[in-house]
Z-matrix of the N, CA and C atoms (Angstrom, degrees):
N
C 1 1.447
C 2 1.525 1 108.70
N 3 1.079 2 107.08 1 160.21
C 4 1.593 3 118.17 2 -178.90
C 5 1.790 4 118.51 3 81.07
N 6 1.474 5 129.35 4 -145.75
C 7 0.938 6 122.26 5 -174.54
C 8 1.796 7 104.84 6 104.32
N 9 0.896 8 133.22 7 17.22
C 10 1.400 9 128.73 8 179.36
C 11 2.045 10 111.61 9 -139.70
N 12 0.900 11 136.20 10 137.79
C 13 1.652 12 116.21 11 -167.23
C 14 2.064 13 89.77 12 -69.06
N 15 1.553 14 100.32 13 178.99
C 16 1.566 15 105.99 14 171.68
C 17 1.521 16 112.25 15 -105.27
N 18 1.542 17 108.00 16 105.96
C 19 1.628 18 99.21 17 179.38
C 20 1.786 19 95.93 18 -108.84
N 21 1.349 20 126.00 19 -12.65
C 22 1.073 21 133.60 20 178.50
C 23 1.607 22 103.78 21 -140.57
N 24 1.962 23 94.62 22 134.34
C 25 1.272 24 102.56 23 152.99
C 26 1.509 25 125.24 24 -131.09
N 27 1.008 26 103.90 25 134.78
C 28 1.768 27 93.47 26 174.96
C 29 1.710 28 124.12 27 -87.64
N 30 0.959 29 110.43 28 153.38
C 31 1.563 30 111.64 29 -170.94
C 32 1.496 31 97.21 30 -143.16
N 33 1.681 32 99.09 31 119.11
C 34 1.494 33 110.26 32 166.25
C 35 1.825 34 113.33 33 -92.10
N 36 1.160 35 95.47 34 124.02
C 37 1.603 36 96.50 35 173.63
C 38 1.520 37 131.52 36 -135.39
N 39 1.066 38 121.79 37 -143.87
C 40 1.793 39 124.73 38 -177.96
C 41 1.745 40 110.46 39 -95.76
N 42 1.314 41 113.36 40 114.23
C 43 1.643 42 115.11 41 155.56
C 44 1.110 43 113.59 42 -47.38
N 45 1.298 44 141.07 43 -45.71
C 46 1.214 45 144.95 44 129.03
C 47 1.198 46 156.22 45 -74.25
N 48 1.327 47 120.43 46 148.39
C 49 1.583 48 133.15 47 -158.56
C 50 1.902 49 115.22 48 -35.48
N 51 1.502 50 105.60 49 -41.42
C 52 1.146 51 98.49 50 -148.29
C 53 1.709 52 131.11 51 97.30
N 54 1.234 53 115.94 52 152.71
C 55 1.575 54 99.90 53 -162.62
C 56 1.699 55 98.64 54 -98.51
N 57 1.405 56 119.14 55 -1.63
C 58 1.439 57 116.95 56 -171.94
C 59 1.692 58 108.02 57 -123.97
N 60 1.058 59 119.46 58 129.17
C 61 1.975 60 123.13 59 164.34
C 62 1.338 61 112.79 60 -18.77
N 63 1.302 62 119.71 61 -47.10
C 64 1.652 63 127.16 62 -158.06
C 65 1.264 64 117.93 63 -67.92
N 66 1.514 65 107.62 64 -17.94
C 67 1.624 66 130.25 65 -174.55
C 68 1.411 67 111.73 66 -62.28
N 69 1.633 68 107.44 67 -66.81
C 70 0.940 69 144.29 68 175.72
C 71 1.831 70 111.95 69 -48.34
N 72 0.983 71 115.76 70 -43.85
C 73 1.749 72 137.69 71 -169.84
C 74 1.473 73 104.36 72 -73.42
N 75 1.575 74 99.84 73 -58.33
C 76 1.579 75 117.83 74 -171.31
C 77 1.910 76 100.46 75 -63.94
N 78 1.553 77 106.87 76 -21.80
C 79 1.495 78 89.85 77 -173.82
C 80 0.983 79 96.90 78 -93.78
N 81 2.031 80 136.20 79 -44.89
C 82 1.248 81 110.22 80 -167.55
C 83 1.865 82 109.34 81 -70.59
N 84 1.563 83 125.67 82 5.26
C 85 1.623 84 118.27 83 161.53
C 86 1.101 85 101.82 84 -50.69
N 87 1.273 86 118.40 85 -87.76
C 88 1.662 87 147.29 86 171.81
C 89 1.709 88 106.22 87 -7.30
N 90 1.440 89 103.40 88 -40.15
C 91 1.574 90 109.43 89 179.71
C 92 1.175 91 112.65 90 -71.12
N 93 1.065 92 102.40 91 -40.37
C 94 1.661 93 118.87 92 -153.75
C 95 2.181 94 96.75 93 -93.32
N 96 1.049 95 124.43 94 -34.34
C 97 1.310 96 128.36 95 147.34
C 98 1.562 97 134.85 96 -68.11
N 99 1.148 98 105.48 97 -18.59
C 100 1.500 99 90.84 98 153.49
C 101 1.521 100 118.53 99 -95.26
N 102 1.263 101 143.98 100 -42.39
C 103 1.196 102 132.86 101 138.70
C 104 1.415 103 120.45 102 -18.97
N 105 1.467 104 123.93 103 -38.91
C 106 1.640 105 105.09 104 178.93
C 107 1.587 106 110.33 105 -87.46
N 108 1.229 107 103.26 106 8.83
C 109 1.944 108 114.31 107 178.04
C 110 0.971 109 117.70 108 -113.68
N 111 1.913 110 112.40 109 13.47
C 112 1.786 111 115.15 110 176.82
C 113 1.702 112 100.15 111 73.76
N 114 1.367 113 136.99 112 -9.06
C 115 1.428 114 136.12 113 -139.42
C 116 1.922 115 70.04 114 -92.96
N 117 1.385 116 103.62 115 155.34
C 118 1.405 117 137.89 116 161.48
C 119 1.219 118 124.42 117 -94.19
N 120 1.360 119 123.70 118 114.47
C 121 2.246 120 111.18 119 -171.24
C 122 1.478 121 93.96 120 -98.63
N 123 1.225 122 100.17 121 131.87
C 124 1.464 123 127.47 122 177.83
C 125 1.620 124 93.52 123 -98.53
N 126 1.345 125 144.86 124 125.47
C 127 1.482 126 149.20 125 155.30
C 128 1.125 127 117.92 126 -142.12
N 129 1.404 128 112.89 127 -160.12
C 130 1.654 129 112.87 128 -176.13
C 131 1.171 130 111.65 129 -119.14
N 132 1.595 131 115.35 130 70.31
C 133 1.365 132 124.55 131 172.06
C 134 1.112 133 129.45 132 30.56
N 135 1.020 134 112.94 133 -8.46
C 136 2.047 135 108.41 134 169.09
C 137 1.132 136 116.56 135 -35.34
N 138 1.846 137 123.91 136 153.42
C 139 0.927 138 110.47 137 146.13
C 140 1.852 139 114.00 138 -112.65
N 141 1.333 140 127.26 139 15.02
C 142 0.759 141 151.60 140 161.48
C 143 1.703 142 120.73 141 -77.91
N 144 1.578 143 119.32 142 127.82
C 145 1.729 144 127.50 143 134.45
C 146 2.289 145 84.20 144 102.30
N 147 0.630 146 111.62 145 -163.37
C 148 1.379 147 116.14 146 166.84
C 149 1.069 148 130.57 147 -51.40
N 150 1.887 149 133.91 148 -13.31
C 151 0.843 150 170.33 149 -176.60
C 152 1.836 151 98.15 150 -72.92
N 153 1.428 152 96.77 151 -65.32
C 154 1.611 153 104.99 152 -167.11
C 155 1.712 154 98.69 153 -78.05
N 156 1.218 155 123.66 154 -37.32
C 157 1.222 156 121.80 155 176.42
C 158 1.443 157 128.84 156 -57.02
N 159 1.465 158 123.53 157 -32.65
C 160 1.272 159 137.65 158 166.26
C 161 1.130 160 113.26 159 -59.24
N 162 1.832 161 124.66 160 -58.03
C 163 0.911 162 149.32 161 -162.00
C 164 2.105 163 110.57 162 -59.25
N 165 1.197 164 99.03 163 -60.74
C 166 1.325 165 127.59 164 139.10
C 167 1.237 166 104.01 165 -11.40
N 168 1.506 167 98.94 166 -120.08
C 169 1.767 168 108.35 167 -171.94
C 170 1.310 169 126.54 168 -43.70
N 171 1.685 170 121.54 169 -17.38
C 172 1.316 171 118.23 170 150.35
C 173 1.337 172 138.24 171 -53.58
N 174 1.667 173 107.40 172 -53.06
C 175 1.026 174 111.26 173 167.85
C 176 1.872 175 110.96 174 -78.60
N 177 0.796 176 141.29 175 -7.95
C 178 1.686 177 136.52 176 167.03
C 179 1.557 178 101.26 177 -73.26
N 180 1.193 179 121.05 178 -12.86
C 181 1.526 180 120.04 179 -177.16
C 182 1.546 181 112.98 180 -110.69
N 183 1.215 182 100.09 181 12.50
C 184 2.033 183 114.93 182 179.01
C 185 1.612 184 104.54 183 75.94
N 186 1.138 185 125.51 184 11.77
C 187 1.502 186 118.73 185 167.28
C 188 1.349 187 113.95 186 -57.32
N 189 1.366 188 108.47 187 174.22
C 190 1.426 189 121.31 188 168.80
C 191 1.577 190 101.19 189 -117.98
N 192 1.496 191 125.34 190 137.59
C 193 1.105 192 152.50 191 -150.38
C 194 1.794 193 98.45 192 -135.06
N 195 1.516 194 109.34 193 128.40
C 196 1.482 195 103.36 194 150.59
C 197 1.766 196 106.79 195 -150.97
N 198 1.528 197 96.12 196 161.83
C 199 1.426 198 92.70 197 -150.80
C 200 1.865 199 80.00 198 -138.09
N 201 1.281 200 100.56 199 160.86
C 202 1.458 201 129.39 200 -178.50
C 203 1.583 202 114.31 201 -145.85
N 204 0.959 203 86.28 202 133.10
C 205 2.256 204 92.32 203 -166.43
C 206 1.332 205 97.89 204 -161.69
N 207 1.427 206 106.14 205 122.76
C 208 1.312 207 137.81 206 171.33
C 209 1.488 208 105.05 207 -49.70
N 210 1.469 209 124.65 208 114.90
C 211 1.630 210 113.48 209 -174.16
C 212 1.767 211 102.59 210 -50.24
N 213 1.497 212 133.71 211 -21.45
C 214 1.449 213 106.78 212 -173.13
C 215 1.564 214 117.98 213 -67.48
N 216 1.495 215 99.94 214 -16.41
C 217 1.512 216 102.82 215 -177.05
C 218 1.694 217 115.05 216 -88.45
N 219 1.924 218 113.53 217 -18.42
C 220 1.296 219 109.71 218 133.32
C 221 1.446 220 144.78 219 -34.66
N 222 1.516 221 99.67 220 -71.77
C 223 1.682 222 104.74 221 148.85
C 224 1.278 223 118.01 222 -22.33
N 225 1.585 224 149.54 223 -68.26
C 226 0.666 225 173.03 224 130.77
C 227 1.867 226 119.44 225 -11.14
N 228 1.295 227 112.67 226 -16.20
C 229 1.525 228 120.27 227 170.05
C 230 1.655 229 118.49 228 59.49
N 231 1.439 230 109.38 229 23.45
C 232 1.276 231 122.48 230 171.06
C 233 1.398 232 112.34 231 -91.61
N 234 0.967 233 142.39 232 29.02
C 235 1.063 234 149.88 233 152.19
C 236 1.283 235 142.84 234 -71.10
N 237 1.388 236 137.28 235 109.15
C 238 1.365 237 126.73 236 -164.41
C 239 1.513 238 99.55 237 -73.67
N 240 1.478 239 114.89 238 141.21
C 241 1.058 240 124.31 239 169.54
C 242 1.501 241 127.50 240 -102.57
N 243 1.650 242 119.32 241 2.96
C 244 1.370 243 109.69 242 -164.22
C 245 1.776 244 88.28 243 -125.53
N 246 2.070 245 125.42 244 56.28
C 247 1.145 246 82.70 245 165.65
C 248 2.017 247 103.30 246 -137.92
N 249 1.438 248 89.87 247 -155.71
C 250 1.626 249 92.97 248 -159.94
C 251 1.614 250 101.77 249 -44.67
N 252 1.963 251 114.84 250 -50.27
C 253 1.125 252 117.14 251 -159.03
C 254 1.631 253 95.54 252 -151.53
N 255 1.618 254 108.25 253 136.65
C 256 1.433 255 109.20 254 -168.35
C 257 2.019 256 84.22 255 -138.65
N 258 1.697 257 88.85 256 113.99
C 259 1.669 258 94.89 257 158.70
C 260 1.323 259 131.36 258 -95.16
N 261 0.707 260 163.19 259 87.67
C 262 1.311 261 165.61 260 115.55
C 263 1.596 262 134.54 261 12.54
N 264 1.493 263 107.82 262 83.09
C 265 1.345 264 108.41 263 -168.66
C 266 1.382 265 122.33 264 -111.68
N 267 1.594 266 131.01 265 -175.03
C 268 1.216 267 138.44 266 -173.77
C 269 1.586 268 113.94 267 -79.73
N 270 1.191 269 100.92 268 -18.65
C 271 1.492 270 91.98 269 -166.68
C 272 1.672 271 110.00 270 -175.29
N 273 1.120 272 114.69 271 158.98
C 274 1.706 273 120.32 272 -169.71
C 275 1.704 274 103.60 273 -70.44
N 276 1.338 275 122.62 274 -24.31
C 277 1.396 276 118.69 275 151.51
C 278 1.361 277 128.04 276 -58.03
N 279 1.143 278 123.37 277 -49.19
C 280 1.548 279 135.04 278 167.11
C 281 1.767 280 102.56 279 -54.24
N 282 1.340 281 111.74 280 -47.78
C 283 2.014 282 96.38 281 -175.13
C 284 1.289 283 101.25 282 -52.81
N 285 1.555 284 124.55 283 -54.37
C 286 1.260 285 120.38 284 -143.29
C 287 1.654 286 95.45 285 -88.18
N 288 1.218 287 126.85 286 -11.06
C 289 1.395 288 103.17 287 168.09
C 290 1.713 289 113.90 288 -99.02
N 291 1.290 290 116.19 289 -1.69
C 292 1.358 291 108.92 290 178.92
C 293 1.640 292 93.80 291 -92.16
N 294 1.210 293 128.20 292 -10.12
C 295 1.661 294 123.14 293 -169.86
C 296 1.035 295 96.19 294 -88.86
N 297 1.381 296 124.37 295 -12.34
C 298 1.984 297 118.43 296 -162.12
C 299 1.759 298 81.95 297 -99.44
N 300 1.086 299 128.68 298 -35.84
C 301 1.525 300 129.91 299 -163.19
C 302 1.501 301 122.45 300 -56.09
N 303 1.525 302 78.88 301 -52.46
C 304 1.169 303 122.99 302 169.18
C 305 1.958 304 133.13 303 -40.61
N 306 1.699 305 91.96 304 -50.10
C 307 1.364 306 110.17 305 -178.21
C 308 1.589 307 126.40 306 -105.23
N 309 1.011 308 138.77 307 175.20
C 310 1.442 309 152.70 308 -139.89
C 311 1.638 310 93.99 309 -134.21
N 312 1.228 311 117.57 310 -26.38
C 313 1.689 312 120.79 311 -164.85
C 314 1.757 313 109.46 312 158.90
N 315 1.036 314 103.55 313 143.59
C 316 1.410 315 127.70 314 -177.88
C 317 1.814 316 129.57 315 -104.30
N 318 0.910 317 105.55 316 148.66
C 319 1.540 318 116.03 317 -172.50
C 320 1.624 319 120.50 318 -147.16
N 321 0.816 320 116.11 319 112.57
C 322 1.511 321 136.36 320 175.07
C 323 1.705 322 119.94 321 -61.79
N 324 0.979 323 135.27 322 99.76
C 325 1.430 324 125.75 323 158.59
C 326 1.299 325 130.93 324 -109.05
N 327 1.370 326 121.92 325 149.40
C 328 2.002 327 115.01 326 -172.68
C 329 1.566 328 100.07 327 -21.38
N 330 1.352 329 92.15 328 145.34
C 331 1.618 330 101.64 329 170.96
C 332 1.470 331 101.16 330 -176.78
N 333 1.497 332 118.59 331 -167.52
C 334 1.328 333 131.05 332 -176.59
C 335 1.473 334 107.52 333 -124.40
N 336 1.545 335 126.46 334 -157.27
C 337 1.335 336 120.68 335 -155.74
C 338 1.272 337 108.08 336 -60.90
N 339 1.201 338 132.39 337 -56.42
C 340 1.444 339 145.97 338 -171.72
C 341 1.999 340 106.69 339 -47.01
N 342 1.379 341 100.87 340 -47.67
C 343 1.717 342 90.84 341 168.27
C 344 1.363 343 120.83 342 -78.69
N 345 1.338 344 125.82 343 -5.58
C 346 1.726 345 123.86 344 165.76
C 347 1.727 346 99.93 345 -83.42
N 348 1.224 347 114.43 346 -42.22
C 349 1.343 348 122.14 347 172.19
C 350 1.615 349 101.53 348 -23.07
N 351 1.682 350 98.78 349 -79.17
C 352 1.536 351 108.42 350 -163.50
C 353 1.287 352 104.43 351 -56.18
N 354 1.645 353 136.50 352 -48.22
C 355 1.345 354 136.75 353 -134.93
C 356 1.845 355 79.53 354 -77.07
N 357 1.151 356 120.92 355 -56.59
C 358 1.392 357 120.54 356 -144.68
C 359 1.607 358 92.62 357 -64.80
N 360 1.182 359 106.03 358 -64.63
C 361 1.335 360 111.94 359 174.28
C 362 1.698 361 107.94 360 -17.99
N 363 1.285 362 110.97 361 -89.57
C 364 1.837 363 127.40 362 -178.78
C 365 1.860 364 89.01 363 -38.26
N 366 0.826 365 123.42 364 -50.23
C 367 1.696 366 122.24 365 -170.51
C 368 1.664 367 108.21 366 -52.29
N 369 1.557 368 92.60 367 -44.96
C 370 1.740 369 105.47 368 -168.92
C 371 1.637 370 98.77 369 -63.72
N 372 1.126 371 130.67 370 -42.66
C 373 1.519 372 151.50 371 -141.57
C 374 1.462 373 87.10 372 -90.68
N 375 1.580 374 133.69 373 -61.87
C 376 1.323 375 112.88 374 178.55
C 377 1.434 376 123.78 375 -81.22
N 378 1.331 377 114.68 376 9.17
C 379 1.508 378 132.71 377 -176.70
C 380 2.005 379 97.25 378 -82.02
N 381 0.989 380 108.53 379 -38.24
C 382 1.702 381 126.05 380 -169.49
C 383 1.119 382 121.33 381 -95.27
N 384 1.218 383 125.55 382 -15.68
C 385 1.584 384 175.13 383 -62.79
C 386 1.793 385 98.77 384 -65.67
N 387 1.135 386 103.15 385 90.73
C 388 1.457 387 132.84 386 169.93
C 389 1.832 388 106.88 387 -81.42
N 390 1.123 389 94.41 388 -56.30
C 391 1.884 390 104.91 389 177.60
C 392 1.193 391 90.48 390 -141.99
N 393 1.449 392 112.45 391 160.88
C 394 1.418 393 161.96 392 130.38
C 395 1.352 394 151.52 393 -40.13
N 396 1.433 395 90.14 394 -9.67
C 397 1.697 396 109.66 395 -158.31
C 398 1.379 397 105.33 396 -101.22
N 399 1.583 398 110.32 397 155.32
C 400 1.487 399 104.03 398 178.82
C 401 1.255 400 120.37 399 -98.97
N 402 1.552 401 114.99 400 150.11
C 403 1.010 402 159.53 401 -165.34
C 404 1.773 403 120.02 402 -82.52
N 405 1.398 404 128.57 403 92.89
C 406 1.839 405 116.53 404 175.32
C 407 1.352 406 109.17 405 -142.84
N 408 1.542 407 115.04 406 143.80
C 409 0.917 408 141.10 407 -179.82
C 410 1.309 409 100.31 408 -102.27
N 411 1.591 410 122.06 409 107.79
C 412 1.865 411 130.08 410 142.48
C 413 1.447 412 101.84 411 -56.49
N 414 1.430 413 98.30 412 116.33
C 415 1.916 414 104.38 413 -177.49
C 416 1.635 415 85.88 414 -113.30
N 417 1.445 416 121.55 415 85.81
C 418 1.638 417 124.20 416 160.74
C 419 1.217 418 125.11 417 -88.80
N 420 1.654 419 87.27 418 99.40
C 421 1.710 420 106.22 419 175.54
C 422 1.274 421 116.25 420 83.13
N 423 1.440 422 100.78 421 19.44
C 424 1.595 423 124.02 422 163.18
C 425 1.909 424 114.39 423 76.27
N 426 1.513 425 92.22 424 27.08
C 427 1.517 426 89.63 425 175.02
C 428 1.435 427 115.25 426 -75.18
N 429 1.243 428 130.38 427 -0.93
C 430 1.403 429 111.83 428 179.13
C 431 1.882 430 105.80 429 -107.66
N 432 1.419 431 101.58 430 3.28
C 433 1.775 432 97.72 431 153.52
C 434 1.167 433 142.54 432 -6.75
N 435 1.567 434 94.56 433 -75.30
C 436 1.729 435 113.02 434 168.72
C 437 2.025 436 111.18 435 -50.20
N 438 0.884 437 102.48 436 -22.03
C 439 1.855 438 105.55 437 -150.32
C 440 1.722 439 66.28 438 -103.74
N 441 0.939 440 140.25 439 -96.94
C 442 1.703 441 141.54 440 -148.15
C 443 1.713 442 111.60 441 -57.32
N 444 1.868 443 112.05 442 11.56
C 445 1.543 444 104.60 443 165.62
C 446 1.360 445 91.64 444 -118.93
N 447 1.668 446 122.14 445 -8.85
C 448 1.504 447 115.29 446 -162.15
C 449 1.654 448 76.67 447 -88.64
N 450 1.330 449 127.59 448 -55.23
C 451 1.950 450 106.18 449 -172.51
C 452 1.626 451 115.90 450 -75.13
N 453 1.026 452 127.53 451 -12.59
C 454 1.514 453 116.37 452 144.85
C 455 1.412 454 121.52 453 -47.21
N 456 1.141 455 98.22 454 -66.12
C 457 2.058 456 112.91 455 173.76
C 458 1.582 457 93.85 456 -41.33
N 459 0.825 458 121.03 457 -37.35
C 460 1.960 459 112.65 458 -171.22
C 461 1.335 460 104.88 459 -99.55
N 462 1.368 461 133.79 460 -44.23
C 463 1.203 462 106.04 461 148.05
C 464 1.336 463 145.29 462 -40.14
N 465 1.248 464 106.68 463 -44.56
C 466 1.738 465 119.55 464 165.29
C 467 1.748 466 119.79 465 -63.23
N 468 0.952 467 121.95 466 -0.03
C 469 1.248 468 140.99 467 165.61
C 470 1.025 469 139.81 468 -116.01
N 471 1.008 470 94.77 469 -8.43
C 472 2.104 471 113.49 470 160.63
C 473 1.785 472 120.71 471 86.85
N 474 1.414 473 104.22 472 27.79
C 475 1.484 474 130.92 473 176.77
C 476 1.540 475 123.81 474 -63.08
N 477 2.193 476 81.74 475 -68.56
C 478 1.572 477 96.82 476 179.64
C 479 2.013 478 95.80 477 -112.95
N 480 1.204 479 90.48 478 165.55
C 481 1.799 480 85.27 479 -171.23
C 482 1.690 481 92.72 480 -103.97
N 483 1.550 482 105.25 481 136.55
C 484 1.511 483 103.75 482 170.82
C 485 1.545 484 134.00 483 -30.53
N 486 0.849 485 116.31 484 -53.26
C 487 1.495 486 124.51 485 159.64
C 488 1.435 487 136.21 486 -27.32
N 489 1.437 488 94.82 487 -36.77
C 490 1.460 489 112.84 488 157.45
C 491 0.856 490 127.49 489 -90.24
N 492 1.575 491 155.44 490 -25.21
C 493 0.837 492 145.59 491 133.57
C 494 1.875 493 125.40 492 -5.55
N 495 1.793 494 97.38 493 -59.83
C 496 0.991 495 98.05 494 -162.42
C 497 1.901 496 118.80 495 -77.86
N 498 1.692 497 91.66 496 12.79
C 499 1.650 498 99.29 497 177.38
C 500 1.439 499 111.68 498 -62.36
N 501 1.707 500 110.83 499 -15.93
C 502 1.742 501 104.06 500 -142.26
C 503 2.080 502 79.17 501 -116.11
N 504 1.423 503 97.61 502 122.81
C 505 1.945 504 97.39 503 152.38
C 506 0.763 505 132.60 504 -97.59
N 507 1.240 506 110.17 505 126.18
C 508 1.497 507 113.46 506 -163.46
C 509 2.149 508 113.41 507 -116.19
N 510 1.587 509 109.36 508 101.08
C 511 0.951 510 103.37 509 176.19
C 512 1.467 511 112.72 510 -127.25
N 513 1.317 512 122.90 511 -179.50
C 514 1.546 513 121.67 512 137.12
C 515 1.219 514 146.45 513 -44.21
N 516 2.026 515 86.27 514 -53.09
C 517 1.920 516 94.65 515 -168.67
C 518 1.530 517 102.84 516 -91.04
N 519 1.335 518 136.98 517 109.86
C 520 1.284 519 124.25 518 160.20
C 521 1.150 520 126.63 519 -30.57
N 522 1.337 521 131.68 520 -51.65
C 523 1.872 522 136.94 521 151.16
C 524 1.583 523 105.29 522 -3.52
N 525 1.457 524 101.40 523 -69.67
C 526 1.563 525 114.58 524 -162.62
C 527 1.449 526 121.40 525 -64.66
N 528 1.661 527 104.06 526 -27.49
C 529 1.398 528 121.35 527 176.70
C 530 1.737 529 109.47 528 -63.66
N 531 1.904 530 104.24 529 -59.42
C 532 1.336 531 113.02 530 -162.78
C 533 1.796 532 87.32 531 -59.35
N 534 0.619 533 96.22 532 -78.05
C 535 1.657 534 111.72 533 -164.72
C 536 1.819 535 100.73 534 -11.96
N 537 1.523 536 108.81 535 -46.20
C 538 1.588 537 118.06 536 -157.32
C 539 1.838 538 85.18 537 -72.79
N 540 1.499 539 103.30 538 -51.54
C 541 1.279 540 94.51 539 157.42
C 542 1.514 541 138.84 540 -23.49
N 543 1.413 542 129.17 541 -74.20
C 544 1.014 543 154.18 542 172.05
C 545 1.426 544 114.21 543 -52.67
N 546 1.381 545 136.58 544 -30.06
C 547 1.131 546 157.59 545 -179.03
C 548 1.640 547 104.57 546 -85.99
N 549 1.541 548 122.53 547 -54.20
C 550 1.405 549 121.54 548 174.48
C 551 1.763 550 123.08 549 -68.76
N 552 1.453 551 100.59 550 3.28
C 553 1.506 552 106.33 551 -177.08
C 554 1.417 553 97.04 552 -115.77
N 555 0.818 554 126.35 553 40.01
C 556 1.602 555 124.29 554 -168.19
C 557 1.935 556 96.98 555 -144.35
């Protein structure tokens, strides 16, 4: 995976907060570290849940921010309004393929259906080989546990083929992720 430097990453995350502080913290880090790496956050324009918090601390840290939001969630006034670049599309199919277009590599943080949505999705796409790009999961405080014994269990059963598996990184420290990143494009 990889092969391209990282001037953009996208990060799928939570419309909402989350039930614990750390959620929230760990994304505006994440914000606030890709901005100190020149890196660009590609997301889904929220300004709401972990979404708005990243978005946020990126741009409070001089990053560049771009966001993609389905006009219904316009309708809807969830929209961040203060960033570098806001697309505006037809439909929740259109975000996630203009966000993949868009980005250099992807990253996963706690979230709810809509961020397994994307990850699996982007997973399926280099599984078929649609893109190239790499693939990490921020596992903070080990919430994505459940999800990394449920795709073992399917690997071990002859679902997903080992190999794939090993597209997706799966750590804690974002540092360790970009970097593995940064290291596989080289």
């Amino acid at each position: 995976m990889g092969g391209s430097p990282l001037v953009r990453v996208c990060v799928f995350c939570g419309s909402q907060p989350g039930r614990r502080p750390l959620y929230a913290s760990a994304a505006a880090d994440l914000g606030r570290l890709l901005a100190k790496r020149g890196i660009t956050l590609v997301y889904g324009g929220a300004s709401v849940g972990t979404m708005g918090v990243i978005a946020d601390a990126a741009l409070e840290a001089g990053g560049e921010v771009i966001g993609v939001i389905p006009v219904s969630m316009m309708d809807r006034e969830l929209a961040h309004e203060g960033l570098t670049e806001l697309h505006v599309v037809g439909s929740m199919h259109e975000r996630k393929a203009l966000m993949a277009e868009l980005s250099d590599g992807f990253l996963a943080m706690p979230g709810g259906a809509g961020t397994l949505d994307e990850l699996f999705e982007i997973w399926t796409w280099a599984q078929i080989g649609i893109h190239s790009k790499p693939i990490g999961i921020v596992d903070i405080d080990g919430f994505y546990q459940p999800l990394v014994r449920m795709v073992e269990h399917m690997v071990a059963e002859g679902f997903i083929r080992s190999g794939y598996r090993e597209f997706i990184t799966v750590d804690p420290d974002p540092v360790k992720i970009l970097d593995t990143f940064a290291n596989s494009a080289t």
